[in-house]
DRENPA-3360 file (N, C-alpha, C; in nm, 2 decimals, always signed):
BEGIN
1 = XXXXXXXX = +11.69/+8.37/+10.58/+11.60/+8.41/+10.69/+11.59/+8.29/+10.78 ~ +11.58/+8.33/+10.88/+11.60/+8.24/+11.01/+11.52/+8.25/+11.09 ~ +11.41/+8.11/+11.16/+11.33/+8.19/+11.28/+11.38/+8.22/+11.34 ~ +11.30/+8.19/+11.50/+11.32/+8.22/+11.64/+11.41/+8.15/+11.73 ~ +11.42/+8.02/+11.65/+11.47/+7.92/+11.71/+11.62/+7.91/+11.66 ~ +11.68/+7.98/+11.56/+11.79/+7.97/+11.52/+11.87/+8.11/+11.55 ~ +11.78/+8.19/+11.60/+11.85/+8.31/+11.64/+11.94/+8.29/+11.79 ~ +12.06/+8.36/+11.73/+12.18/+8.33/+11.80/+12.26/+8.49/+11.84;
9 = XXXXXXXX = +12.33/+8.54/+11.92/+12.37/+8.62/+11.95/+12.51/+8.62/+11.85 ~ +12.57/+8.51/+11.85/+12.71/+8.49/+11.81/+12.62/+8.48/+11.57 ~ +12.48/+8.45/+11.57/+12.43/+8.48/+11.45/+12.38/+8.59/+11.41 ~ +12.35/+8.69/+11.51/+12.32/+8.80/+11.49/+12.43/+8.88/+11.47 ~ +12.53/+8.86/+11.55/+12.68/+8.90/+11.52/+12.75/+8.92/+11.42 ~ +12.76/+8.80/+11.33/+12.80/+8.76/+11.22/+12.72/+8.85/+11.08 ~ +12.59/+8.85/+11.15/+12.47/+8.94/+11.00/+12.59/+9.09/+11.02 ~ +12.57/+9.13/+11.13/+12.55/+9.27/+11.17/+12.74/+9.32/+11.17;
17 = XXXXXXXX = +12.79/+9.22/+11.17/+12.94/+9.25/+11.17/+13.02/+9.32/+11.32 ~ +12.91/+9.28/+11.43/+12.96/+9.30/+11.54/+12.97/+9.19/+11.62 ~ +13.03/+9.19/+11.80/+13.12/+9.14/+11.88/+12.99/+9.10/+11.93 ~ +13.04/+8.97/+12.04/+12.92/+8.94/+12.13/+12.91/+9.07/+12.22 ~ +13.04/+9.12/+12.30/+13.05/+9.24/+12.38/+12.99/+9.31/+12.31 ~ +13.00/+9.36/+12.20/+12.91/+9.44/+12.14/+12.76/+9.47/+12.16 ~ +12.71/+9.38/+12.10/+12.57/+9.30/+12.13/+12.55/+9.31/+12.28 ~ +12.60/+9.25/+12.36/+12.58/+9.26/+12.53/+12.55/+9.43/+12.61;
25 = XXXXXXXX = +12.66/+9.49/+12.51/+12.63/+9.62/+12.56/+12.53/+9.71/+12.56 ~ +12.50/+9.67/+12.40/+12.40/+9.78/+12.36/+12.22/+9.66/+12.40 ~ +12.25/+9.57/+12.41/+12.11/+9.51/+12.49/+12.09/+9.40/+12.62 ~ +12.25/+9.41/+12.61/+12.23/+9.26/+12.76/+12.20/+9.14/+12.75 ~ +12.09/+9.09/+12.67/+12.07/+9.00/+12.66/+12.01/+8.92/+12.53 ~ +11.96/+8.84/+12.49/+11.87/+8.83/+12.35/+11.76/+8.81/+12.36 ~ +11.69/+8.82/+12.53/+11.57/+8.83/+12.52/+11.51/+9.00/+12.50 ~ +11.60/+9.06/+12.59/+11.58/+9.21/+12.57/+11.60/+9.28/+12.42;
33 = XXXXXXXX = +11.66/+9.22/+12.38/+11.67/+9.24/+12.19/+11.58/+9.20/+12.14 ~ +11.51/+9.11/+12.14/+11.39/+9.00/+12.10/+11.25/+9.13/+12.11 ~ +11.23/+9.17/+12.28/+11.22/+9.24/+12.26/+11.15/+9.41/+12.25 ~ +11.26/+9.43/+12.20/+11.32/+9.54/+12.17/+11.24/+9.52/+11.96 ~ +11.30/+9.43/+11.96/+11.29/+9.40/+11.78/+11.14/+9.39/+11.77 ~ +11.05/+9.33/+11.89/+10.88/+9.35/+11.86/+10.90/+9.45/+11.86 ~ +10.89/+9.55/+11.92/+10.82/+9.70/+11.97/+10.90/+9.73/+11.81 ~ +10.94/+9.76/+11.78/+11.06/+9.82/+11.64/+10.95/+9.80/+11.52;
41 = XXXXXXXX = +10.92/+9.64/+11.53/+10.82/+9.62/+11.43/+10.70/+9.66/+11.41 ~ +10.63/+9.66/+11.54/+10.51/+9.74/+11.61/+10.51/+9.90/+11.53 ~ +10.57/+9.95/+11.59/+10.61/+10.10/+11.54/+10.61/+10.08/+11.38 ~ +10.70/+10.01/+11.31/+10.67/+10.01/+11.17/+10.56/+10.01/+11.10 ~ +10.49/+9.89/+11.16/+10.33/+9.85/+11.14/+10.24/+9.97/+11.11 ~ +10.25/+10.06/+11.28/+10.16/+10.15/+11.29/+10.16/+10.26/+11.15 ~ +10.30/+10.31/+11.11/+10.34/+10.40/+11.03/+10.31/+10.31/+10.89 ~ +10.32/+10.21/+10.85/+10.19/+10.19/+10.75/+10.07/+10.13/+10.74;
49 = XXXXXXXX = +10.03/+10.16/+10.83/+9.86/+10.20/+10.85/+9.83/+10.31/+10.86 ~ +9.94/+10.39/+10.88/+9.93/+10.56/+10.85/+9.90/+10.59/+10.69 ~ +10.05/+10.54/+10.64/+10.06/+10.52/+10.51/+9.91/+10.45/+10.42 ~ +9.89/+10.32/+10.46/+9.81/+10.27/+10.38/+9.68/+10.37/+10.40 ~ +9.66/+10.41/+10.50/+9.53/+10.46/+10.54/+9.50/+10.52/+10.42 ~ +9.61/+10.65/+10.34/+9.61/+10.73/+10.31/+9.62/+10.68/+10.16 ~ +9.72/+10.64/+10.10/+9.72/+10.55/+10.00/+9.65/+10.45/+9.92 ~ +9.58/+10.38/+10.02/+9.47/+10.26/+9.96/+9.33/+10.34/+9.93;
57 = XXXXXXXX = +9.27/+10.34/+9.85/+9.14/+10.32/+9.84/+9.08/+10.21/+9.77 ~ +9.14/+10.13/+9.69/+9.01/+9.99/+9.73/+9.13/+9.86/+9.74 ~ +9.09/+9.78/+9.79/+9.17/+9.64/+9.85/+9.26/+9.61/+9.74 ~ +9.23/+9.60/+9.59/+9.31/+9.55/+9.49/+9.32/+9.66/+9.41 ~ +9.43/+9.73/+9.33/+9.53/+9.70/+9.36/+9.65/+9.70/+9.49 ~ +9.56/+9.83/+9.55/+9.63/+9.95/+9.65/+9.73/+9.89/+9.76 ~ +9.63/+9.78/+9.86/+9.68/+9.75/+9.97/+9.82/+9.67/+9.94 ~ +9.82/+9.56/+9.81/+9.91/+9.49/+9.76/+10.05/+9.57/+9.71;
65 = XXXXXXXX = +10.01/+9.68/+9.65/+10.13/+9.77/+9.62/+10.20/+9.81/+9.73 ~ +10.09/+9.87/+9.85/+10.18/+9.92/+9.94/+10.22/+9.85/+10.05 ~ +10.18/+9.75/+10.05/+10.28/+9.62/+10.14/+10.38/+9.57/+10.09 ~ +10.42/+9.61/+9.95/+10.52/+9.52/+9.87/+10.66/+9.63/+9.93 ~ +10.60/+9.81/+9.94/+10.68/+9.92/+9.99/+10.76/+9.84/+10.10 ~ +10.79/+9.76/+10.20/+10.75/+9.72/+10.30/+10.77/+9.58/+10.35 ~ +10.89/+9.55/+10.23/+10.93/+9.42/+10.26/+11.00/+9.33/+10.34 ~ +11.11/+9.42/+10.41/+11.12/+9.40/+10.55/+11.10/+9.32/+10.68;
73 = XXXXXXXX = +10.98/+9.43/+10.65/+10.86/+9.40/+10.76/+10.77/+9.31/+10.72 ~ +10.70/+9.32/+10.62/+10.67/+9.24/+10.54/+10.71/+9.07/+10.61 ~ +10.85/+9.06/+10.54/+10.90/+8.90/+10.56/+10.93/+8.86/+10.76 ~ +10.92/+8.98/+10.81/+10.96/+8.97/+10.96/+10.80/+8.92/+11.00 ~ +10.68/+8.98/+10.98/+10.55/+8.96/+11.02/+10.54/+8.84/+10.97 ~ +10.61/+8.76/+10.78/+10.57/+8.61/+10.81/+10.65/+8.56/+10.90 ~ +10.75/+8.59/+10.93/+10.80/+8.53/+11.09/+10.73/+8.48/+11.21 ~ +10.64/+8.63/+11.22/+10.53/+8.61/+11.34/+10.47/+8.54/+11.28;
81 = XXXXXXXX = +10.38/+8.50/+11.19/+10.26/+8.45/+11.13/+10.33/+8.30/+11.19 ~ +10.45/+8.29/+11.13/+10.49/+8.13/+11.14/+10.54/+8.07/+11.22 ~ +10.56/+8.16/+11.35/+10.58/+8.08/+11.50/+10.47/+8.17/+11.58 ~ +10.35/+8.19/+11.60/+10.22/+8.21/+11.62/+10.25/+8.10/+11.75 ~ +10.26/+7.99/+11.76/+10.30/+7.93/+11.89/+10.36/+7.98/+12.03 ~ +10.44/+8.09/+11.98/+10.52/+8.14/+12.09/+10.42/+8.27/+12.14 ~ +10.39/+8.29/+12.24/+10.28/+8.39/+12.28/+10.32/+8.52/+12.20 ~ +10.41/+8.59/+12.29/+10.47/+8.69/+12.19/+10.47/+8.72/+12.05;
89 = XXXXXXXX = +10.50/+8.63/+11.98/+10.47/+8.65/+11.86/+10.30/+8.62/+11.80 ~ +10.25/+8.55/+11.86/+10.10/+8.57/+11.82/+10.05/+8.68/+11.90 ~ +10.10/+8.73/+12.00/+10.06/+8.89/+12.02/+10.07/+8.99/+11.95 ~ +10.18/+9.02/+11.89/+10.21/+9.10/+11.78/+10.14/+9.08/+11.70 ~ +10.14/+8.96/+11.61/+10.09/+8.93/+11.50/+9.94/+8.98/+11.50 ~ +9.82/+8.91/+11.63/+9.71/+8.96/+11.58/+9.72/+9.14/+11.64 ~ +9.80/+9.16/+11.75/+9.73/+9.28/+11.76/+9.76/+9.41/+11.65 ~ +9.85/+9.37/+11.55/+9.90/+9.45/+11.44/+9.85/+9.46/+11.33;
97 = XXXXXXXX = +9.76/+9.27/+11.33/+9.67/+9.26/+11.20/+9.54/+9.37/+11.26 ~ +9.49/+9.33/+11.37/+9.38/+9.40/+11.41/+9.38/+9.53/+11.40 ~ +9.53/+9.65/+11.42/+9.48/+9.73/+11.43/+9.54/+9.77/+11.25 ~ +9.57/+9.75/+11.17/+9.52/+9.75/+11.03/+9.39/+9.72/+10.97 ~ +9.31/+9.62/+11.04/+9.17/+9.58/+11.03/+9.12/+9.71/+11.05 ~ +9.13/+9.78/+11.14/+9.07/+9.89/+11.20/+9.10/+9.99/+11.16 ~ +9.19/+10.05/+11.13/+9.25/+10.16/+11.11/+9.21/+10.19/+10.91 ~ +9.20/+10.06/+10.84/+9.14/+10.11/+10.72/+9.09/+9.98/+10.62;
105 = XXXXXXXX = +9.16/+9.83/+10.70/+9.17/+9.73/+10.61/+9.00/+9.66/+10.56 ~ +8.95/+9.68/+10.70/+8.80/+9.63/+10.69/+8.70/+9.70/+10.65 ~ +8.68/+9.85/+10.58/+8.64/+9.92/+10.49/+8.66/+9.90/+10.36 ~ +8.81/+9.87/+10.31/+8.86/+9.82/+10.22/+8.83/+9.66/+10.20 ~ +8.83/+9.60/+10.25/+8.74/+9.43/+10.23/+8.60/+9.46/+10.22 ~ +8.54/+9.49/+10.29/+8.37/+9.51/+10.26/+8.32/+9.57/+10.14 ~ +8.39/+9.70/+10.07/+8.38/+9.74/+9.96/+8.42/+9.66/+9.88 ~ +8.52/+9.61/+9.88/+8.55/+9.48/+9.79/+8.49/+9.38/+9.69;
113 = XXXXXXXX = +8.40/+9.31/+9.85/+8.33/+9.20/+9.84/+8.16/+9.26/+9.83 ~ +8.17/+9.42/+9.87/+8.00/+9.46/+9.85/+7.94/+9.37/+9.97 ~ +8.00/+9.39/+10.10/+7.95/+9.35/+10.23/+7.87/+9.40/+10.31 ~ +7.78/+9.42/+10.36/+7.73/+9.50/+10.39/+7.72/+9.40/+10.54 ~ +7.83/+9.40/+10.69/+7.83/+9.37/+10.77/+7.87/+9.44/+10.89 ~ +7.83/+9.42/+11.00/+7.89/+9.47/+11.06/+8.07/+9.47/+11.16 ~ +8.16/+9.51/+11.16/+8.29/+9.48/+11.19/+8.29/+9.33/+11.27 ~ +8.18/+9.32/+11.37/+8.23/+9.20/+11.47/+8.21/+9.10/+11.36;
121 = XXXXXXXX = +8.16/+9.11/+11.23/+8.11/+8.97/+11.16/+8.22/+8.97/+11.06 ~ +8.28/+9.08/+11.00/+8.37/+9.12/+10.93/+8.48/+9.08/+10.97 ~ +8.50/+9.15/+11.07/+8.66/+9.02/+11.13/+8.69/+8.93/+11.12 ~ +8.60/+8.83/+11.15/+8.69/+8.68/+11.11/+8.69/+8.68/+11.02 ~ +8.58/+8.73/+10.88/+8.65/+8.70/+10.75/+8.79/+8.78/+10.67 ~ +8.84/+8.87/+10.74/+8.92/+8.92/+10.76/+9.02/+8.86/+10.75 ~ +9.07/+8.83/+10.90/+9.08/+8.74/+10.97/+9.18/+8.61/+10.86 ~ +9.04/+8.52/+10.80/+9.05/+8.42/+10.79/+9.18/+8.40/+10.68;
129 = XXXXXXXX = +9.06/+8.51/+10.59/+9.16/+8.56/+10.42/+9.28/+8.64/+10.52 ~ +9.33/+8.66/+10.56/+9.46/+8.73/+10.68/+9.60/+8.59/+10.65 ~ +9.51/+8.51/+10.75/+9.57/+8.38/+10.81/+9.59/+8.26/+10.65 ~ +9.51/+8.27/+10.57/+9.50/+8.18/+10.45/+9.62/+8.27/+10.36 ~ +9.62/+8.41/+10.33/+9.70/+8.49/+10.25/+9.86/+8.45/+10.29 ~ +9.89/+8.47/+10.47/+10.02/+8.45/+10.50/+10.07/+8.35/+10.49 ~ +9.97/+8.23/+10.51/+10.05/+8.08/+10.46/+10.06/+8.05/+10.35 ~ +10.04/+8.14/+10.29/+10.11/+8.11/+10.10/+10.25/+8.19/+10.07;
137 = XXXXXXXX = +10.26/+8.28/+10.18/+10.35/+8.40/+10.13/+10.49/+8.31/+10.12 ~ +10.59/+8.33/+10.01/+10.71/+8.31/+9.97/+10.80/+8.44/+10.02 ~ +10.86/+8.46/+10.12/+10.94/+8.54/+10.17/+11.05/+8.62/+10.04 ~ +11.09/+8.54/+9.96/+11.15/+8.58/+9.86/+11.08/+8.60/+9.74 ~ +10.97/+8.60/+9.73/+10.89/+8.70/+9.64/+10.74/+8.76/+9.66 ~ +10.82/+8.88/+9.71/+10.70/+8.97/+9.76/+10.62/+9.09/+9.72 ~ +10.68/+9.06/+9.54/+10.61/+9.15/+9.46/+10.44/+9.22/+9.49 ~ +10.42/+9.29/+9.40/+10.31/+9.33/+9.41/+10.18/+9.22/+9.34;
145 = XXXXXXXX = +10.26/+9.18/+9.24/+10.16/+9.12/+9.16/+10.17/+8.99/+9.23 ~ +10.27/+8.93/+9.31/+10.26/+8.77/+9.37/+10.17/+8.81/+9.52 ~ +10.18/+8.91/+9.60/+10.06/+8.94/+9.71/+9.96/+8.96/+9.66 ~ +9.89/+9.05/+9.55/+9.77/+9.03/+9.46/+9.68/+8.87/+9.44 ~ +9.80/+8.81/+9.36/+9.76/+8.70/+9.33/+9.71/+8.56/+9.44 ~ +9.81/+8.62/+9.58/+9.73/+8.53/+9.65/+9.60/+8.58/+9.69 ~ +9.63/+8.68/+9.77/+9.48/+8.73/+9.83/+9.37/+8.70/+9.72 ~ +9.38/+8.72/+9.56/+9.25/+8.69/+9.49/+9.19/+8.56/+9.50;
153 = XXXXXXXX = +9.33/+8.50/+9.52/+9.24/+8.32/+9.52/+9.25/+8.29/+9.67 ~ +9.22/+8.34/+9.78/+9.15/+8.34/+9.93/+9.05/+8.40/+9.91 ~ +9.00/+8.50/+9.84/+8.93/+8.55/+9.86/+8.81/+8.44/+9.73 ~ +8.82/+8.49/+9.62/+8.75/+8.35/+9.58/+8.71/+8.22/+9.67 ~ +8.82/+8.17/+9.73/+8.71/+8.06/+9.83/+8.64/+8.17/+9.96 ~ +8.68/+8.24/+9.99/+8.60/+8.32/+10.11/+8.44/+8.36/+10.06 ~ +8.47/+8.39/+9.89/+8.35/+8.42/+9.86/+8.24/+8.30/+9.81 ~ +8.29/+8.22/+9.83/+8.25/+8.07/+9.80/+8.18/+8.02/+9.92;
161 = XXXXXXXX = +8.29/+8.03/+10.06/+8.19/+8.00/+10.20/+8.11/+8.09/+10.18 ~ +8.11/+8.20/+10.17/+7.95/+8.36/+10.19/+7.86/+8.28/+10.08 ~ +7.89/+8.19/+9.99/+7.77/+8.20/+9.92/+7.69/+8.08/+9.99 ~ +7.75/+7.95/+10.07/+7.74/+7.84/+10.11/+7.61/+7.86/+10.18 ~ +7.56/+7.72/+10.21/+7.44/+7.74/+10.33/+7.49/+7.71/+10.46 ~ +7.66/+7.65/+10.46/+7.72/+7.67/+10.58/+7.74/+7.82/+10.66 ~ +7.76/+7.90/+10.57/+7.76/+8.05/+10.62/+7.65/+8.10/+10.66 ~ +7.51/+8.08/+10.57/+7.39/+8.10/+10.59/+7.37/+8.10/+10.71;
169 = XXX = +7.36/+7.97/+10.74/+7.32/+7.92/+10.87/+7.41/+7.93/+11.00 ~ +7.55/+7.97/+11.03/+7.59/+8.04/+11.09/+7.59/+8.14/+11.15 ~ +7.59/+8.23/+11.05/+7.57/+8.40/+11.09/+7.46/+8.41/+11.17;
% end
């Protein structure tokens, strides 16, 4: 796996076992592939938040199984997570986490943790456990029980700031 910065037309070529002419034809260019390959992801995303909507009912084990369905996408979104510098991909990234937030994830966190907040306060910790989960992720193992295992120990310190008198006194 390769970021953004190594993606090559004449490397995409070589994956896919086609021509540069090839490639030129069917996109023109490798920004218009670039993207082309957001929107593709986007679309994925949405269809499991369809999926999870329906599948999850509480955060552990559920959401971790059916992300694992999903690995793919899965290792393409740590892509986004890990060049977040480039606008585009931090577009995607939060507006795909967000609308998983919304669509079922932040029901499933607050039951969880037995939160009784409201969404605008709930997000960042969301959010935070979101951003702390993907920088542990190992692209090459994206079992159910290794996505499990991180989110429990983010969430443990998450639940650690909630007990703090730093949180106290914030909120």
């Amino acid at each position: 796996m390769v970021g953004p910065e190594k993606m090559s037309i004449n490397q995409i070529g070589k994956e896919i076992g086609a021509s540069r002419s090839s490639f030129y034809h069917h996109f023109g260019d490798l920004e218009f592939f670039l993207d082309e390959l957001l929107v593709t992801h986007y679309e994925i995303c949405q269809e499991f938040d369809r999926q999870a909507h329906m599948n999850c009912q509480k955060l552990m084990p559920d959401l971790y199984r059916e992300l694992a369905k999903y690995p793919v996408s899965l290792r393409f979104h740590i892509q986004l997570f890990r060049h977040r510098n480039r606008p585009r991909f931090n577009y995607l990234f939060m507006k795909s986490f967000e609308s998983s937030a919304t669509s079922f994830a932040l029901k499933l966190f607050a039951d969880h943790l037995q939160l009784n907040l409201d969404e605008k306060k709930l997000y960042p910790l969301w959010l935070t456990l979101g951003e702390a989960w993907y920088s542990r992720l190992d692209p090459d193992d994206l079992s159910p029980s290794t996505l499990q295992h991180h989110a429990t120990e983010v969430l443990k310190a998450i639940a650690f700031l909630m007990d703090s008198k730093l949180f106290r006194r914030l909120e």
